[in-house]
C-alpha positions in Angstrom: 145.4 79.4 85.2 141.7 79.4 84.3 141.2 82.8 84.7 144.2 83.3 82.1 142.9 80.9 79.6 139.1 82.3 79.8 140.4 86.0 79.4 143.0 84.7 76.4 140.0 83.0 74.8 137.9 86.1 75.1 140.5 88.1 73.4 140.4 84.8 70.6 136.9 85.5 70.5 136.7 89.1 70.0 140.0 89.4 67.4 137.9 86.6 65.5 135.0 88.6 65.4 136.5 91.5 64.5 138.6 90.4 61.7 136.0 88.4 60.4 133.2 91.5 60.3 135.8 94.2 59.0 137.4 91.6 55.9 133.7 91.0 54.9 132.7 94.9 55.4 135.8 95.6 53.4 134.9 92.9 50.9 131.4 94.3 50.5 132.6 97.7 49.9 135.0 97.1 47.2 132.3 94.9 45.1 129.6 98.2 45.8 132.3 100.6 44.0 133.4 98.4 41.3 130.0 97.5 40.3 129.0 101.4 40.5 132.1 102.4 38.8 131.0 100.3 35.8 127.1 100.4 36.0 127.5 103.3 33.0 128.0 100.6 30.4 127.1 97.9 29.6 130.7 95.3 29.2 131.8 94.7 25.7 130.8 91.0 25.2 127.7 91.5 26.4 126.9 94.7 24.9 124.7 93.6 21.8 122.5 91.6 23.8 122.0 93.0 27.3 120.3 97.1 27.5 122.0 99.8 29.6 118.7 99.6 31.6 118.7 96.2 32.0 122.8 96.5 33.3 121.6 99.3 35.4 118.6 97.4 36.8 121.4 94.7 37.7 123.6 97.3 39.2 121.1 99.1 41.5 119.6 95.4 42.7 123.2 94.6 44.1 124.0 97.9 45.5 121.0 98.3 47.5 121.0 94.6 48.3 125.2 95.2 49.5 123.9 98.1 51.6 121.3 96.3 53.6 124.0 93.2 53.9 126.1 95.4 55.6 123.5 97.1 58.0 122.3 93.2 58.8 125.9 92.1 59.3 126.4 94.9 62.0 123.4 93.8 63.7 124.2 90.2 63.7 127.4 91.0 65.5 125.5 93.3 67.7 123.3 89.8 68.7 126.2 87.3 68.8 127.8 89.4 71.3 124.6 90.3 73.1 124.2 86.4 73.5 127.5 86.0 74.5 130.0 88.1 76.7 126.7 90.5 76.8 124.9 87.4 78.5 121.7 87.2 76.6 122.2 83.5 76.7 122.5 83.2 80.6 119.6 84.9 80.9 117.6 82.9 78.4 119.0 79.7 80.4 117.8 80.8 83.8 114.6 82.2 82.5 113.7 78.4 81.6 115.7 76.7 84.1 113.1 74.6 86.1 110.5 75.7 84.0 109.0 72.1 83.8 111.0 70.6 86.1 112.6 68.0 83.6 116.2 68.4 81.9 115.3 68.0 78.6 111.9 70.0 78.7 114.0 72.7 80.4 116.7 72.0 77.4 114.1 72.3 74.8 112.5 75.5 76.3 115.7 76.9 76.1 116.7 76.1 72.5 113.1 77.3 71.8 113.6 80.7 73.6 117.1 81.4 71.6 115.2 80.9 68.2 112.5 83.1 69.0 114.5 86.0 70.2 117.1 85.6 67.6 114.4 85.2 65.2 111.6 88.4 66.1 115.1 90.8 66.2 115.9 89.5 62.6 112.3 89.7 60.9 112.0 93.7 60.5 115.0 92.6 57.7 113.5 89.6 56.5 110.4 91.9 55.8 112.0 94.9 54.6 114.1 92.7 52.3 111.2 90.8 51.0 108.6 94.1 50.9 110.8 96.6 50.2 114.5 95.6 48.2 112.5 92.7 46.6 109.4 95.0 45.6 111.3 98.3 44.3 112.8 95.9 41.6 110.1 94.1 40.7 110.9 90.3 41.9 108.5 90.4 45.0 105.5 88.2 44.7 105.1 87.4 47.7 101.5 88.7 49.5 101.3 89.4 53.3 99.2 86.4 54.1 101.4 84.3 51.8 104.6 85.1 54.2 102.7 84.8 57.2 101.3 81.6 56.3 105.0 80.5 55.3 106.5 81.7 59.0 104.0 79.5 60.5 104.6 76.4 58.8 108.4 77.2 59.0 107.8 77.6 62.7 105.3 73.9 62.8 107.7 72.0 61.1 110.5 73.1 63.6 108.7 71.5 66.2 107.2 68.6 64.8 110.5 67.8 63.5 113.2 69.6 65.1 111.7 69.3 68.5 112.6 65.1 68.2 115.8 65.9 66.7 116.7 68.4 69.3 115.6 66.0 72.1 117.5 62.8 70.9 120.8 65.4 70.9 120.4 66.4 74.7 119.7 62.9 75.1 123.0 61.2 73.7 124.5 64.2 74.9 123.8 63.3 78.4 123.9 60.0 78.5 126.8 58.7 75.8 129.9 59.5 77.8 132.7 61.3 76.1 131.6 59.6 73.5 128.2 61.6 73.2 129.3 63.4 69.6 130.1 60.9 67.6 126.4 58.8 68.4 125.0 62.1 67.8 126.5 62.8 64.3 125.5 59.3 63.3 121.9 60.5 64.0 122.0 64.2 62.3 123.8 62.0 58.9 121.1 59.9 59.3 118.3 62.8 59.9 120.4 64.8 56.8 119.7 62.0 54.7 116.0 61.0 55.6 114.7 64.7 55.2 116.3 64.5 51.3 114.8 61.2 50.6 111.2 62.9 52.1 111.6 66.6 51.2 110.2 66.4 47.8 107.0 64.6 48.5 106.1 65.9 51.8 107.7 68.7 53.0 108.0 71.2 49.9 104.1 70.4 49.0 103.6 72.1 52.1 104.6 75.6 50.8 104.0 75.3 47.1 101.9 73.5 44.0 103.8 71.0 42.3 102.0 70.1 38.9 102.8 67.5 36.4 104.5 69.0 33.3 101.8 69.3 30.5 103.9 70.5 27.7 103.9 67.3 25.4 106.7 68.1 22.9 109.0 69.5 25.3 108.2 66.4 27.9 108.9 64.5 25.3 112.8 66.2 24.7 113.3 66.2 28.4 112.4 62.4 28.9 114.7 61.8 25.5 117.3 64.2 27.7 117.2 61.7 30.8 117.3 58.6 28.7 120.7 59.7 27.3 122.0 60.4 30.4 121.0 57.5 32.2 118.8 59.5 34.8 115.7 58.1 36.4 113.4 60.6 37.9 110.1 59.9 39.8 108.6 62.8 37.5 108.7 65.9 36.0 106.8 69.0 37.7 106.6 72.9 37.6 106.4 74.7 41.0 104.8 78.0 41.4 107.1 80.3 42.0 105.5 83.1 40.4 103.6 82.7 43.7 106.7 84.4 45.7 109.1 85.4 43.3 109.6 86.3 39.6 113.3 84.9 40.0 113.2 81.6 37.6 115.1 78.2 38.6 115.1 74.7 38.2 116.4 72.0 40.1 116.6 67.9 40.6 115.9 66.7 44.3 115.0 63.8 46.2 117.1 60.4 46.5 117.2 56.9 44.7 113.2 56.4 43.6 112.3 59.7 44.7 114.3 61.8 42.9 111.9 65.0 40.8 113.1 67.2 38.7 111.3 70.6 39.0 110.5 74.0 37.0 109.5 77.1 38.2 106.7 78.3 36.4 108.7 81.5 35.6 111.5 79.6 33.7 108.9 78.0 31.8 107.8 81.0 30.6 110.9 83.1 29.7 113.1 80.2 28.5 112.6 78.3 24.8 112.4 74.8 25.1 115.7 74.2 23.9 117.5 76.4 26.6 115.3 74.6 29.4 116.2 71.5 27.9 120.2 72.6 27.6 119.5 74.4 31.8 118.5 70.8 32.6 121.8 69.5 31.3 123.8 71.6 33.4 121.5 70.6 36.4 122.1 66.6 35.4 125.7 67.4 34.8 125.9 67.9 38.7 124.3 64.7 39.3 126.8 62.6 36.2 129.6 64.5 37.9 128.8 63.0 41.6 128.7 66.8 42.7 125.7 66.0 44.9 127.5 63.4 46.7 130.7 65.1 46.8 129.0 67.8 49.0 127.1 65.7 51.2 130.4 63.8 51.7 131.8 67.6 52.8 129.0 68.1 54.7 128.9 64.9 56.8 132.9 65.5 57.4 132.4 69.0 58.6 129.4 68.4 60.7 132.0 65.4 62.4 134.7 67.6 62.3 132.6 70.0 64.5 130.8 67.9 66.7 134.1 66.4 67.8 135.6 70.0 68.2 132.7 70.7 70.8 133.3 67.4 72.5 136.6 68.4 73.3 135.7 72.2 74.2 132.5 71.3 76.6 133.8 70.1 79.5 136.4 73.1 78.8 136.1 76.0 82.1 138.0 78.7 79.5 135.1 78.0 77.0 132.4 79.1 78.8 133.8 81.7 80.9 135.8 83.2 78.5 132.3 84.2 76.9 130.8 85.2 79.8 128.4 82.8 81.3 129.7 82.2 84.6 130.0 85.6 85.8 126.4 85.9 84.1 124.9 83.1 85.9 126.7 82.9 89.5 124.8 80.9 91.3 123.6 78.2 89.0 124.6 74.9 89.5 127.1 73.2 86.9 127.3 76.7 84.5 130.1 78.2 86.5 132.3 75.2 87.2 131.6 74.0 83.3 131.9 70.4 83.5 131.0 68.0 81.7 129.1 66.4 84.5 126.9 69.7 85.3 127.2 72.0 82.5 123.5 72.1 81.0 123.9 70.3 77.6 121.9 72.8 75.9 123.6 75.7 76.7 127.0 74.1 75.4 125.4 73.0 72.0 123.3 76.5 71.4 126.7 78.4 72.4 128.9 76.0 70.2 127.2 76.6 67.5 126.2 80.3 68.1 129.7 81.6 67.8 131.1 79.0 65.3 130.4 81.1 62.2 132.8 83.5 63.2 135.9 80.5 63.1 134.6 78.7 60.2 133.8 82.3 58.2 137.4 81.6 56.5 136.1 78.4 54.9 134.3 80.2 52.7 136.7 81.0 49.8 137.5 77.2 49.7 134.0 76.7 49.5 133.1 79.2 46.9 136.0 77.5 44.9 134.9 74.1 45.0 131.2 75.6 44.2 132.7 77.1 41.0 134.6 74.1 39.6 131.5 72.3 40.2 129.7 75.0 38.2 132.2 74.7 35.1 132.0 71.2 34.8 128.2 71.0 34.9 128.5 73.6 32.0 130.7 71.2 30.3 128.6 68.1 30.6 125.5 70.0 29.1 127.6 71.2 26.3 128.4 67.5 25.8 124.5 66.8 25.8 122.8 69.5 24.3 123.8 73.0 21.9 126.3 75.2 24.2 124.8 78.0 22.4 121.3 77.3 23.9 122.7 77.5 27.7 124.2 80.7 26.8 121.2 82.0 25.7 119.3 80.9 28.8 122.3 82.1 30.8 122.2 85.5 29.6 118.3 85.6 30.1 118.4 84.5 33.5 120.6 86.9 34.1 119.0 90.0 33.4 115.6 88.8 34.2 117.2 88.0 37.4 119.1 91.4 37.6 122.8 89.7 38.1 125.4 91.8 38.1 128.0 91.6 35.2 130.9 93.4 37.1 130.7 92.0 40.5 134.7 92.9 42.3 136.8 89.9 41.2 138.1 89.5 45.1 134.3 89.6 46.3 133.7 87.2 43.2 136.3 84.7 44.7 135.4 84.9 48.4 131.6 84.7 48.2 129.9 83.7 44.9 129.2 79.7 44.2 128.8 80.1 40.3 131.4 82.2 38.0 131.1 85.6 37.1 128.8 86.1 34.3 131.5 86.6 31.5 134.3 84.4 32.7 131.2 81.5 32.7 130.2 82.6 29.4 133.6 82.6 27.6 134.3 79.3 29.2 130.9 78.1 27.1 132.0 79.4 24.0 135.0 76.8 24.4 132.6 74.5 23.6 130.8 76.1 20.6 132.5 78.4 17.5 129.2 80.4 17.2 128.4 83.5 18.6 126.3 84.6 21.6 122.7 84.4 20.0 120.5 87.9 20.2 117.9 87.4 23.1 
């Protein structure tokens, strides 16, 4: 019966997997030949005020960036199944087995050892994105010291503060019973929460300069801004993201008294104060709209929603034979019988969440969906506050000094993207406003 239920689960496993990788290769190549098929003009409503080059910039960023999505996707299943039925993970888990002698030392060391081999196979494309697709259109900012400097903090903070986190998991998950998922979902809400609440004034300072906005007059129609919405902000900054990027953003973060609203510096200088004041709107409008929380609220349901799917699979033979770790590590106490009792908690919760993306990859249309709505109604709350005009104008700005695509595939469009497509959002704006799209 076991051995039936491990090999049906395989088969689960592997249909998943390859479903899952040939819709999204699919996907990927139908938005590549619709946005090459009409990267030889420029579409109608935008034609006066985006250039053929600037369309064509737009169009080449995507296909190149398509191409090396689909060369990292086939790699990534390459390493999921490597890890699993291939037994990279068995091996990882008896190469730090016993290392110091203590469960969770041994459970940390193993986490540890996933995240560095997953993450030195992944960094020849986090460079080559960064230093080659990011360079050869002219967003890349970004020095070799700078992303060196950036791994090793990323790599710091994952120990100073993951390493706790990591440790109070194995913890509850060893000692809370059958129970153990729902004590430790209380604890990654609360960690969720805390890290928002401190992000802003100790974490991000670690990776970039966060200086007081000195523009008087345009502080001064920002503060009027907040003041009409009712939105208290700790203060008003502009990060330097010229330092990594040319890309321009803004965004509101933080909780209750620490809550900043920030700039990039390369907003500030593309955008007239009127279109940063009408970007801030829409930004605002998320928060007026109870977006923020309505996402957290998804957030906290899926994480419980998961956590309570793994309590039920880890004490599960099928589950962990059915991916190969018994065969892998015969011989090992508590991996081949797979209880609950012996299993090693940090195998189960590294090989939970390892293959989980490839169940949960069908969420993302709904998610994408809800993304969008959010989008249009933060559009309509800044047309409600400021000139819908200005927002279009910053909107068609960011988008060619950001090189988006104005013809992505519809279908790709509605399965991946969180914000509408460029002229659907833009005729939804002029809903709002009987002039026409100003000449930028």
């Amino acid at each position: 019966m076991t051995a039936a239920s491990s090999f049906t689960f395989t088969l689960i496993f592997l249909a998943a997997t390859a479903i899952s990788l040939a819709f999204s290769v699919w996907l990927s190549l139908r938005h590549m030949r619709h946005v090459a098929t009409h990267r030889h003009a420029v579409p109608a409503e935008f034609a006066d005020i985006i250039s053929l080059e600037a369309h064509q910039k737009a169009a080449d960023y995507t296909l190149d960036k398509q191409r090396f999505g689909l060369a990292e996707e086939a790699l990534n299943v390459v390493v999921l199944l490597g890890l699993t039925l291939g037994g990279g993970l068995a091996w990882l888990y008896l190469s730090t087995n016993g290392l110091f002698g203590n469960v969770y030392a041994d459970g940390l060391a193993f986490v540890a050892a996933v995240g560095i081999v997953t993450g030195l196979i992944g960094l020849p494309f986090d460079v080559y994105r960064t230093f080659v697709i990011e360079a050869k259109h002219g967003f890349n900012k970004t020095t070799l010291r700078t992303y060196i400097t950036d791994a090793v903090k990323g790599w710091a903070l994952a120990v100073v503060i993951g390493g706790p986190l990591l440790f109070a998991t194995l913890w509850l998950m060893e000692k809370m019973g059958g129970l153990w998922w729902l004590y430790v979902w209380l604890v990654w809400t609360g960690f969720s929460l805390l890290m928002i609440a401190v992000y802003p004034t100790y974490i991000a300072p670690l990776f970039n300069k966060f200086l007081p906005l000195e523009d008087t007059s345009l502080k001064t129609r920002i503060e009027a801004l907040l003041a009409k919405c009712g939105f208290h902000a700790k203060g008003l900054f502009v990060m330097d993201g010229s330092k990594r990027s040319s890309h321009g953003n803004a965004y509101f973060t933080g909780l209750g008294k620490s809550k900043q609203i920030v700039f990039f510096d390369t907003l500030m200088q593309r955008l007239t104060p009127e279109e940063i004041e009408a970007v801030l709107a829409h930004e605002l409008g998320h928060f007026k709209r109870r977006h923020i929380v309505k996402r957290m609220v998804a957030m906290f349901a899926s994480s419980f929603v998961m956590l309570a799917l793994m309590g039920w699979v880890i004490d599960k033979p099928w589950f962990y034979e059915g991916l190969g770790l018994p065969a892998a590590t015969a011989g090992v106490a508590g991996v081949a019988n797979a209880t609950a009792a012996s299993a090693p908690v940090a195998v189960s919760l590294v090989l939970f969440f390892t293959i989980l993306p490839v169940f949960t990859f069908w969420m993302t249309p709904l998610s994408s969906l809800v993304s969008r709505k959010h989008e249009f109604e933060a559009d309509a709350y800044a047309a409600e506050q400021t000139n819908a005009r200005d927002l279009i104008s910053a909107l068609v700005k960011l988008y060619r000094d950001n090189a988006s695509t104005l013809t992505p595939d519809p279908l790709h469009s509605a399965v991946y993207d969180s914000h509408p497509p460029a002229a659907i959002r833009i005729a939804h704006l002029h809903t709002f406003s009987t002039s026409t799209v100003p000449t930028t």
